[in-house]
C-alpha positions as CSV (number, residue, x, y, z in Angstrom):
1,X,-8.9,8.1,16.5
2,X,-10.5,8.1,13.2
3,X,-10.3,4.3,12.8
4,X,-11.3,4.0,16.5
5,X,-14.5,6.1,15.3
6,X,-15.2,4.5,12.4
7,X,-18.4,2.5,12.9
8,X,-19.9,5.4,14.6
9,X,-21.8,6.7,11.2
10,X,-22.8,3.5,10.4
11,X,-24.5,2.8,13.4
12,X,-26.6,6.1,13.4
13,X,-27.4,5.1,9.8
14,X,-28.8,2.3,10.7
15,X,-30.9,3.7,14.0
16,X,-32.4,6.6,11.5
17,X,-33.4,3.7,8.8
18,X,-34.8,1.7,11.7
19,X,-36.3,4.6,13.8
20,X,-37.9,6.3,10.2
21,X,-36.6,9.5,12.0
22,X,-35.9,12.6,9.8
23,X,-33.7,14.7,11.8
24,X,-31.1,14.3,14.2
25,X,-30.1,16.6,16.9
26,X,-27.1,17.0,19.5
27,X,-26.8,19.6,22.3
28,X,-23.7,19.6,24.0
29,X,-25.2,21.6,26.7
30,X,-22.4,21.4,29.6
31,X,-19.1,19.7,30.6
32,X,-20.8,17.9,33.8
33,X,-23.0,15.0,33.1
34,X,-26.5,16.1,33.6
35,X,-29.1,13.7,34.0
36,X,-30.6,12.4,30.4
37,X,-33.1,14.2,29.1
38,X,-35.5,12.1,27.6
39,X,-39.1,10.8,28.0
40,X,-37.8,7.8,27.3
41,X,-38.2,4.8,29.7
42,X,-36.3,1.9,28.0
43,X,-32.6,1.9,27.4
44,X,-32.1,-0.8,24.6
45,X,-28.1,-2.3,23.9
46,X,-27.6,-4.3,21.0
47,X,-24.2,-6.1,21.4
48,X,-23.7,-5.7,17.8
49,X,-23.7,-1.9,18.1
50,X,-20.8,-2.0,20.6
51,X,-17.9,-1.9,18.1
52,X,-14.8,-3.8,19.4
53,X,-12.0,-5.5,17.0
54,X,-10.3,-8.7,18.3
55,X,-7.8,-7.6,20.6
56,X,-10.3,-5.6,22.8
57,X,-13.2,-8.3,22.6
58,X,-11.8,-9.1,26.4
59,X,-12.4,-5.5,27.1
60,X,-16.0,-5.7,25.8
61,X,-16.9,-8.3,27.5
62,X,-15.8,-6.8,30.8
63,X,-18.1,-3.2,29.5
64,X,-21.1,-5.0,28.6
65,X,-20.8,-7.0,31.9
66,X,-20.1,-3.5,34.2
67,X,-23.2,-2.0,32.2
68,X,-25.9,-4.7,33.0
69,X,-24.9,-4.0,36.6
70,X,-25.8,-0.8,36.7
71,X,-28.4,-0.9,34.8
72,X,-29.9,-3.4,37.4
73,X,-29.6,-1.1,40.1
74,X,-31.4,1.7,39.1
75,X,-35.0,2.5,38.8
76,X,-35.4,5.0,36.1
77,X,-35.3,3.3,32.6
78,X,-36.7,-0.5,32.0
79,X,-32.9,-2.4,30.3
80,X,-32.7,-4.4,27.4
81,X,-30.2,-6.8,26.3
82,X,-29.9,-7.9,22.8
83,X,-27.8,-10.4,22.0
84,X,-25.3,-10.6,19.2
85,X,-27.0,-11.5,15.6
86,X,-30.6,-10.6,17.1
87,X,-33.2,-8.4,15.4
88,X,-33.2,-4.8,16.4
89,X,-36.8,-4.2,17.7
90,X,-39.0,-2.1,15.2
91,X,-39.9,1.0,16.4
92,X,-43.8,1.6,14.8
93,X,-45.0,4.3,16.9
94,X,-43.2,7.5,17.8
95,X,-42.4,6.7,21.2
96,X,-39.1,7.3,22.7
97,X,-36.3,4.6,23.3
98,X,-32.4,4.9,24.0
99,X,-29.8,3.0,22.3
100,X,-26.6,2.5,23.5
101,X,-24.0,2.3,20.4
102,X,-20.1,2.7,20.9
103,X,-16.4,1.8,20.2
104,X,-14.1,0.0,22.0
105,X,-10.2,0.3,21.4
106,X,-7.7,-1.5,23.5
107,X,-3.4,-2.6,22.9
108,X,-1.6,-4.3,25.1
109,X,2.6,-5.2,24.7
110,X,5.2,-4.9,26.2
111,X,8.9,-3.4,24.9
112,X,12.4,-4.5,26.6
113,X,16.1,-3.6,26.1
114,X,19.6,-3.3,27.8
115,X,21.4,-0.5,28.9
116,X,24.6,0.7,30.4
117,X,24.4,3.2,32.8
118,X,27.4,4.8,34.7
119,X,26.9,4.9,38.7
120,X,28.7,6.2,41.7
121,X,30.1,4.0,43.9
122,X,31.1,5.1,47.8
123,X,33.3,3.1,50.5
124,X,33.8,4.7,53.8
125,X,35.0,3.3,57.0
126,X,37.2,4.2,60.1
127,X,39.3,7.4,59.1
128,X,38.7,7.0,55.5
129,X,36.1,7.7,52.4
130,X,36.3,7.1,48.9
131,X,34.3,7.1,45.5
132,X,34.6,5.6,42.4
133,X,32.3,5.3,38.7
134,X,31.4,2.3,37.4
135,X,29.6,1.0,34.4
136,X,26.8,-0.6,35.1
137,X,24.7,-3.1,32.7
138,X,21.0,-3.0,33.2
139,X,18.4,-4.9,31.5
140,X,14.6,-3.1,31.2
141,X,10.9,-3.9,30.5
142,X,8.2,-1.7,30.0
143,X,4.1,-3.1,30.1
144,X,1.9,-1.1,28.1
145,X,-2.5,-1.6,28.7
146,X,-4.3,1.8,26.4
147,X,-8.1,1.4,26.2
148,X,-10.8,3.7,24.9
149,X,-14.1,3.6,25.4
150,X,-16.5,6.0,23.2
151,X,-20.1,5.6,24.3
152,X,-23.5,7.6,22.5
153,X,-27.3,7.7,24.2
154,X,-29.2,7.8,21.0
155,X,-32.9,8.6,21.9
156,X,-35.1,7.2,18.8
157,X,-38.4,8.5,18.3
158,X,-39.6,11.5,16.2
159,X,-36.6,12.3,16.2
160,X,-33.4,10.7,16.6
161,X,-31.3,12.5,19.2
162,X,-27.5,12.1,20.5
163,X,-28.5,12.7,24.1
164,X,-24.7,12.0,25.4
165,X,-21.4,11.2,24.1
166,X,-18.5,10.6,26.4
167,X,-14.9,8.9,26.1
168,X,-12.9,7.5,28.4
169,X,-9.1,7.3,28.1
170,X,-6.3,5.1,29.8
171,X,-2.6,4.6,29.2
172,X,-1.2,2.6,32.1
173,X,2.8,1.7,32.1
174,X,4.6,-0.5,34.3
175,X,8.9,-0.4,33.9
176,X,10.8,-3.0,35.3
177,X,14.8,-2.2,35.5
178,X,17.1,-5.1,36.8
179,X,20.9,-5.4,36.9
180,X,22.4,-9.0,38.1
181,X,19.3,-10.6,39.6
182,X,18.4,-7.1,41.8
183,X,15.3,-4.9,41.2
184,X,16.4,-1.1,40.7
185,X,13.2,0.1,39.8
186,X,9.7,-1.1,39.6
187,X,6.8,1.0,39.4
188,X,3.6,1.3,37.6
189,X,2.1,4.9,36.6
190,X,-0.6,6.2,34.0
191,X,1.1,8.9,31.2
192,X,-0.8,11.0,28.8
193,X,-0.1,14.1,27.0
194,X,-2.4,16.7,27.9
195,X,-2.0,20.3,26.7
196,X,-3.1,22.8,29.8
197,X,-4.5,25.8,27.2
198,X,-6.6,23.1,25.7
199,X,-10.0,21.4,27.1
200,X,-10.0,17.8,27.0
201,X,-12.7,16.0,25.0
202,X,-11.7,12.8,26.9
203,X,-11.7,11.7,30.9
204,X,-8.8,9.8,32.0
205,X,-8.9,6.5,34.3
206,X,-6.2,4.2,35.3
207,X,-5.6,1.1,37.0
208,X,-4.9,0.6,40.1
209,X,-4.4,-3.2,39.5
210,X,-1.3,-4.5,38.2
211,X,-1.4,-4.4,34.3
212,X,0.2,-7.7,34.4
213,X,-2.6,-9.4,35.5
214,X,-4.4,-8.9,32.5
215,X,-7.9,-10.0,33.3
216,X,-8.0,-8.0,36.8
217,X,-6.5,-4.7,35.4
218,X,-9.6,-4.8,32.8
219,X,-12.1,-5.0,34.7
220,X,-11.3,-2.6,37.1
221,X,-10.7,-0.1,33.8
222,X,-14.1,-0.9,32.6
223,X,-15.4,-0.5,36.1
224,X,-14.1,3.1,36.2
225,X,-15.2,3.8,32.6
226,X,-18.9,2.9,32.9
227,X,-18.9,4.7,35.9
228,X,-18.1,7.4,33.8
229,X,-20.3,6.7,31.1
230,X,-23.3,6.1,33.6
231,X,-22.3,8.9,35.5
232,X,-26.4,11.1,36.2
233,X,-28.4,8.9,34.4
């Protein structure tokens, strides 16, 4: 998580140095979203401030395409787009704008193996029933898609001011078992370790889309997450 997090300082760095803010302020006021408070009416994204290494560029696009969505259908802030390598608008007066800065965090693979696994065997017919073990040699696959989305309203502007900061977490798996030809088992589910006495920082999605079809399972994941993210704005 701390690599995942990494370009997060950086990138409030450079909103104080652009803002000419001297303080910055975060209320974590309740678990629910709550609509953003701010006097703000733009909502700026700089595509450079959406952190994503190669591997989840795919999964960026997908955000970035999921966020200009909604941000078209709804009538409170005016949206901005800036594209990658533009200037970040100067901020000369004191009044209020939100930037949208983030990381994005995604692996894909896949892990396979044999196994031998002993199974019972019945025969039954007219007047007679009988049972028997055998050894049974299985071959396996398991499909692994994780992504992580960390998202931050900064409101710039007298102040600079982490208005919301949310995460969304999935870890879908899909386990394929096969012996001569014939399916035993094939099923998809969504696995992470949760500990009940503690309060997760995180909210979990999952696909409903097979994670073998790559491109569909995505976007439905960043679907779910900006829904998420988005979620009372």
């Amino acid at each position: 998580m701390k690599k995942l997090l990494r370009g997060i300082p950086f990138l409030c760095l450079m909103l104080l140095i652009v803002s000419c803010s001297k303080t910055v302020v975060f209320e974590q006021e309740a678990q629910k979203a709550l609509p953003l408070k701010t006097d703000a009416r733009i909502i700026r994204l700089h595509e450079d401030y959406l952190f994503a290494e190669r591997d989840a560029q795919a999964l960026k696009e997908k955000v970035v395409e999921n966020i200009r969505q909604v941000m078209a259908n709804q009538q409170r802030f005016r949206f901005e787009f800036i594209p990658s390598g533009t200037k970040i608008p100067k901020n000369d007066s004191n009044n209020e704008s939100v930037f949208l800065i983030g990381d994005i965090w995604m692996y894909k693979g896949s892990t396979s193996g044999e196994q031998v696994k002993k199974v019972t065997r019945t025969k039954s017919g007219f007047g007679f029933s009988q049972s028997w073990d055998e050894l049974e040699n299985r071959s396996w696959r398991q499909d692994n898609l994780q992504t992580v989305v960390s998202l931050y309203f900064v409101e710039v502007g007298n102040e600079t001011r982490i208005l919301r900061s949310t995460i969304t977490i999935s870890n879908d798996k899909k386990t394929k078992i096969q012996t001569g030809g014939r399916t035993i088992s094939n099923r998809q589910y969504s696995q992470l370790y949760r500990d009940k006495e503690l309060q997760a920082g995180f909210q979990l999605v999952k696909s409903n889309s097979s994670i073998t079809s790559t491109q569909k399972a995505l976007n439905e994941l960043a679907r779910k997450a900006v829904t998420v993210h988005f979620d009372a704005l």
